[in-house]
C-alpha positions in Angstrom: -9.5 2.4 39.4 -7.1 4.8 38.1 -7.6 8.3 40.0 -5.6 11.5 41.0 -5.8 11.1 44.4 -2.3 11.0 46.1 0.9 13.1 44.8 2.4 10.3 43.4 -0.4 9.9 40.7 0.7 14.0 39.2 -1.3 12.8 36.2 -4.3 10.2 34.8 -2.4 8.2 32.1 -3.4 7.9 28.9 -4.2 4.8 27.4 -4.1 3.8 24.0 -5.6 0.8 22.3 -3.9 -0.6 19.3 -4.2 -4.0 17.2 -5.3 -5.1 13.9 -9.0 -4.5 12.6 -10.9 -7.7 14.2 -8.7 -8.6 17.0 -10.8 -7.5 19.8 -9.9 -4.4 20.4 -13.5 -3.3 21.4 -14.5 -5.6 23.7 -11.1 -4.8 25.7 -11.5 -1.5 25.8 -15.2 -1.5 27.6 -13.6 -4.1 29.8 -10.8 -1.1 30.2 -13.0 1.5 31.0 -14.8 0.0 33.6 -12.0 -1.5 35.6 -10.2 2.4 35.2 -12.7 4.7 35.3 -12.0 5.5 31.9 -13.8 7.2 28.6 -13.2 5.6 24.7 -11.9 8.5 22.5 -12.3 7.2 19.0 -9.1 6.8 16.9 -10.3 5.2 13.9 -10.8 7.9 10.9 -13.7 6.2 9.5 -15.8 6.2 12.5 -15.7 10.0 12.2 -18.6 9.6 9.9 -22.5 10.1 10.7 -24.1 6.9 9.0 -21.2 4.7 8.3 -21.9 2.6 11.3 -22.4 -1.5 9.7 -19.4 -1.2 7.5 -16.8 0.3 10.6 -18.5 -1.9 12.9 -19.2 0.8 15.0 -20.9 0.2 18.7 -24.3 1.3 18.7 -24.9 3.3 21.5 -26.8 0.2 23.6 -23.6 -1.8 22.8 -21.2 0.6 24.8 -22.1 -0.3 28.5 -22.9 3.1 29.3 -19.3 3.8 28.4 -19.4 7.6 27.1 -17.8 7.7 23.5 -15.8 10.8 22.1 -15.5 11.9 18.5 -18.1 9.7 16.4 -20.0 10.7 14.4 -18.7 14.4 13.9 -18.2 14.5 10.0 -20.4 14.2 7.0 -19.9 12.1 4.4 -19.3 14.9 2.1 -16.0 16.4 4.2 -12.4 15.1 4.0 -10.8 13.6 7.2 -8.0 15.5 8.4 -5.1 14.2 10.7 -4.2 17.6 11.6 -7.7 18.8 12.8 -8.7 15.4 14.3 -5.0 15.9 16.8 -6.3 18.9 18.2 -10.0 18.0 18.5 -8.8 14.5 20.5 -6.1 16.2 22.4 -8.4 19.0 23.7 -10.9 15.9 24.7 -7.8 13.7 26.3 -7.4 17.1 28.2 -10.4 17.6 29.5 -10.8 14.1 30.3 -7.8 13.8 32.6 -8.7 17.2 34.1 -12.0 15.9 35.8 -10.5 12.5 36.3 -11.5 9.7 33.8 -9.6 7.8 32.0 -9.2 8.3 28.3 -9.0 5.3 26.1 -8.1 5.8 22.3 -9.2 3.0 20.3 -9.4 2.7 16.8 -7.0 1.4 14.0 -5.8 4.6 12.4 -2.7 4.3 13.4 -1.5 7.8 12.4 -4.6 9.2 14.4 -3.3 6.9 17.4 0.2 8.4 16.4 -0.6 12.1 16.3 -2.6 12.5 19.8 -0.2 10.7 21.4 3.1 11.0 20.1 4.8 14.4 19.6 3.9 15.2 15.5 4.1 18.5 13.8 2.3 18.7 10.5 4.5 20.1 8.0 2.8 23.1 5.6 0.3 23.0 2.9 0.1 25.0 -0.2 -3.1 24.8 -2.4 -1.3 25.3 -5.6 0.7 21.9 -5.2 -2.1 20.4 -3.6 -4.2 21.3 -6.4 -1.8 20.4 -9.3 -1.4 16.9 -8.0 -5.5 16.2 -7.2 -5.7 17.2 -10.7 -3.2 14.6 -11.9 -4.8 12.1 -9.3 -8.0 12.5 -11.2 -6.1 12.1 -14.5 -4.1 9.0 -14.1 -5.9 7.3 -11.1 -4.5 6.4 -7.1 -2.8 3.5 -8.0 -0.4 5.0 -10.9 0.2 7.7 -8.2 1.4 5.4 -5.4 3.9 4.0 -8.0 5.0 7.4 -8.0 5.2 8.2 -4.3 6.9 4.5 -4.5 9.9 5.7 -6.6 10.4 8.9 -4.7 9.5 7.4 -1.0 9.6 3.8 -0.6 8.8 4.1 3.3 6.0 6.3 3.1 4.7 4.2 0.0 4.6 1.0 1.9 2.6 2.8 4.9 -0.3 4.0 2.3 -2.9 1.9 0.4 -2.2 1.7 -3.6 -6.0 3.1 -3.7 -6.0 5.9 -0.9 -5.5 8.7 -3.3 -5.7 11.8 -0.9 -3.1 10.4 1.2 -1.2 9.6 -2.0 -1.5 13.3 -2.2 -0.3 14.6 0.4 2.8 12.1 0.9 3.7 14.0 -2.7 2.8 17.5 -1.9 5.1 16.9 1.6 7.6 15.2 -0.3 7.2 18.8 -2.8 7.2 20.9 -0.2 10.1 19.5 2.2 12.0 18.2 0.0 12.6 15.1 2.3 10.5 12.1 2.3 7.0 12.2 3.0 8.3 9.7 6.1 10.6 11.7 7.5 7.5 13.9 8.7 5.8 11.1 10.4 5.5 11.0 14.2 8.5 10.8 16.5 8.3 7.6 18.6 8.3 9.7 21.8 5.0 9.9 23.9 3.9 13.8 24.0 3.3 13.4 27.7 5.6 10.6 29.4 1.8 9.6 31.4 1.1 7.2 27.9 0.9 2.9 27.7 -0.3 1.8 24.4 -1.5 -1.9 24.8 -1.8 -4.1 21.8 -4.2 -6.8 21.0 -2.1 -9.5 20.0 -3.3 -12.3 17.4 -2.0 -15.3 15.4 -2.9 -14.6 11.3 -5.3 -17.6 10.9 -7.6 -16.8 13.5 -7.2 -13.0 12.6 -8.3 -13.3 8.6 -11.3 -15.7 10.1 -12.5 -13.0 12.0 -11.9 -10.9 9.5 -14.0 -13.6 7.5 -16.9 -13.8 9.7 -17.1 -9.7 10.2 -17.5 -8.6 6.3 -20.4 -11.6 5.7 -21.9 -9.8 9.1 -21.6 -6.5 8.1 -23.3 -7.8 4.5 -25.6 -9.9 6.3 -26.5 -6.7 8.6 -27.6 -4.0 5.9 -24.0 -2.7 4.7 -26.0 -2.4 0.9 -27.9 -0.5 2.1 -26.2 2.0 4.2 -24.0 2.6 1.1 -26.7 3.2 -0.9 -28.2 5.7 1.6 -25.0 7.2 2.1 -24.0 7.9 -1.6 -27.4 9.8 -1.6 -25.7 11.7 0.8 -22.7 12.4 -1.6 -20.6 9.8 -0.2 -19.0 9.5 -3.9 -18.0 13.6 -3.5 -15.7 12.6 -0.4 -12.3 12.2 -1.0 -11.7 10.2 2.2 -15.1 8.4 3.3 -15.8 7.3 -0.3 -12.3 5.2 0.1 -13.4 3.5 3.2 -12.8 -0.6 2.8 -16.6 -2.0 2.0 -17.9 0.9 1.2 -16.0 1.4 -2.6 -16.3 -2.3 -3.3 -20.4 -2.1 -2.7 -20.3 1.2 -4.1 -18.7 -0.6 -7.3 -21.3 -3.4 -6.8 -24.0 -0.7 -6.8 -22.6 0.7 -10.0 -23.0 -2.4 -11.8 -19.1 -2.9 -12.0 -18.9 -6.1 -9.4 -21.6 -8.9 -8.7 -22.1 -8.6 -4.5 -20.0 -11.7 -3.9 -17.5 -10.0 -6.0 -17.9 -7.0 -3.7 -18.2 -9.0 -0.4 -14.6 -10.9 -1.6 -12.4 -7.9 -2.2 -13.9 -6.6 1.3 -12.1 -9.4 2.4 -9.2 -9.1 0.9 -8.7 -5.8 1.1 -9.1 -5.8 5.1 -6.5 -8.4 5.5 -3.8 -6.8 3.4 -4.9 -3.6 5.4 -4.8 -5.9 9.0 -1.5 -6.6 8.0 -0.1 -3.0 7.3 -1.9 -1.9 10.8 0.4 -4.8 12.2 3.4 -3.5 10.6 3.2 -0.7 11.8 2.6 -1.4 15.3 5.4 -4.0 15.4 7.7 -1.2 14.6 6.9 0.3 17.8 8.6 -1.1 20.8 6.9 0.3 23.5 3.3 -1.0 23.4 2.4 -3.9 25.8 1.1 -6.7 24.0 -1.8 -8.9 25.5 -3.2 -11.7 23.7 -6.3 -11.7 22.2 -7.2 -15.2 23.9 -5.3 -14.4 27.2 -7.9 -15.0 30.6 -5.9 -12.3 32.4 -6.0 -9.4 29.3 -7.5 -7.4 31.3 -5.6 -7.8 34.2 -2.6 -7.5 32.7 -3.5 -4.2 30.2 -4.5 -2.8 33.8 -1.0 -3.5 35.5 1.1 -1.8 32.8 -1.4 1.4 33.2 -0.9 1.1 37.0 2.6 1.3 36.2 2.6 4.6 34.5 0.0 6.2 36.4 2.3 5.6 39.6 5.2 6.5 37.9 6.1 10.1 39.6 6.4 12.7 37.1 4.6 10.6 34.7 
């Protein structure tokens, strides 16, 4: 277990999680916890939300091993994600973590929210009057005639964002406004915040990866995900800007409207959380400081455990 208890161990490491939806990221990081004392701090920006649990495969509590979990389930449907709030909610959590002595163990596949409690990332200024102009042209033309947009002024940034996630579209235009640099040039810097950081990847070959992603979206139908979206857009899921665009939940909420026949729905589901597996890959693979363990290895968590051990007896960090 990974403690503070000689002066070569100044502080607990942070440990981050990272890997393509489906690989197995979960299950490693209970396995984590247990063997280093640790706490899961949620990175993944849909997980924020009360009541979308089938569709973000989120653990129900029963499922967690008596692991405590840190920011689920703090958002309603109805309120916008933000990447600036969430930093300093999980930073002040990874803080008081360390400070009694567990472990903290971001998991989730935001890679941005990954990015922003752990890397050092300042978020450039807002201004409601630009903000404003281009939600109002978002609502005009659509998301996807936006991000050709974004594409001709910032390739980069384009590339990161899906063609249908029109607040981020958004913003990458309102920085891009604002700075007058590309929206990609405010990203995170890749250098850790606190030097005390491993990220550890799940690695995984394609095929296997879009089977699982296969198997997961008929499980998530199978398991209610209908009917969580229809509960949930009677909670004004289709008023937020950011949970309304979660993967699964527009496609059924399309089915719902009459506009796709559910195998339709479940299909696209599946497509759209491969071509987003494979962005959440790119940019991880850009990143040359995460240990990768595969997703089949016997000794994953052996070996995720040595490269924290390495870190946390690293003086000075």
């Amino acid at each position: 277990m990974v403690t503070r208890q000689t002066s070569q161990v100044p502080r607990v490491p942070i440990v981050a999680l990272v890997g393509a939806t489906a690989s197995g990221k979960t299950a490693l990081s209970l396995d984590l916890a247990e063997r280093l004392g640790g706490e899961v701090v949620n990175t993944d920006a849909m997980q924020l939300y009360r009541g979308m649990d089938v569709g973000t495969a989120k653990l129900a509590p029963s499922e967690r091993r008596g692991v405590p979990h840190h920011l689920l389930d703090v958002l309603t449907v109805r309120e916008a994600a933000s990447v600036a709030t969430f930093q300093l909610q999980a930073r002040s959590v990874v803080a008081a973590l360390r400070e009694r002595g567990a472990t903290p163990l971001l998991v989730g596949g935001s890679a941005l929210y990954t990015r922003a409690v752990v890397d050092r990332f300042e978020f450039p200024g807002t201004d409601d009057a630009v903000r404003s102009r281009w939600e109002s042209e978002l609502d005009a033309v659509g998301a996807r005639a936006l991000h050709a947009r974004l594409a001709a002024a910032d390739p980069e940034a384009a590339a990161r964002i899906e063609p249908d996630n029109g607040r981020r579209v958004v913003r990458a235009l309102e920085v891009v406004e604002l700075t007058g640099r590309p929206f990609s040039a405010s990203l995170p810097e890749q250098t850790y915040l606190d030097p005390a950081t491993v990220q550890v990847g799940v690695e995984i070959d394609r095929p296997t990866l879009d089977e699982r992603i296969e198997r997961r979206v008929e499980a998530m139908f199978a398991g209610g995900l209908v009917a969580e979206v229809e509960r949930l857009l009677g909670e004004g899921l289709a008023e937020g800007r950011t949970a309304s665009m979660a993967i699964g939940y527009r496609e059924v909420a399309e089915h719902l409207a009459g506009g796709l026949s559910l195998d339709e729905a479940r299909e696209r589901t599946v497509a759209a959380t491969r071509r987003f597996a494979r962005r959440q890959l790119s940019w991880w693979r850009r990143d040359d400081r995460i240990v990768w363990v595969g997703h089949d290895d016997p000794d994953r968590v052996g070996r995720a455990v040595a490269a924290v051990e390495v870190v946390a007896a690293t003086p000075g960090g």
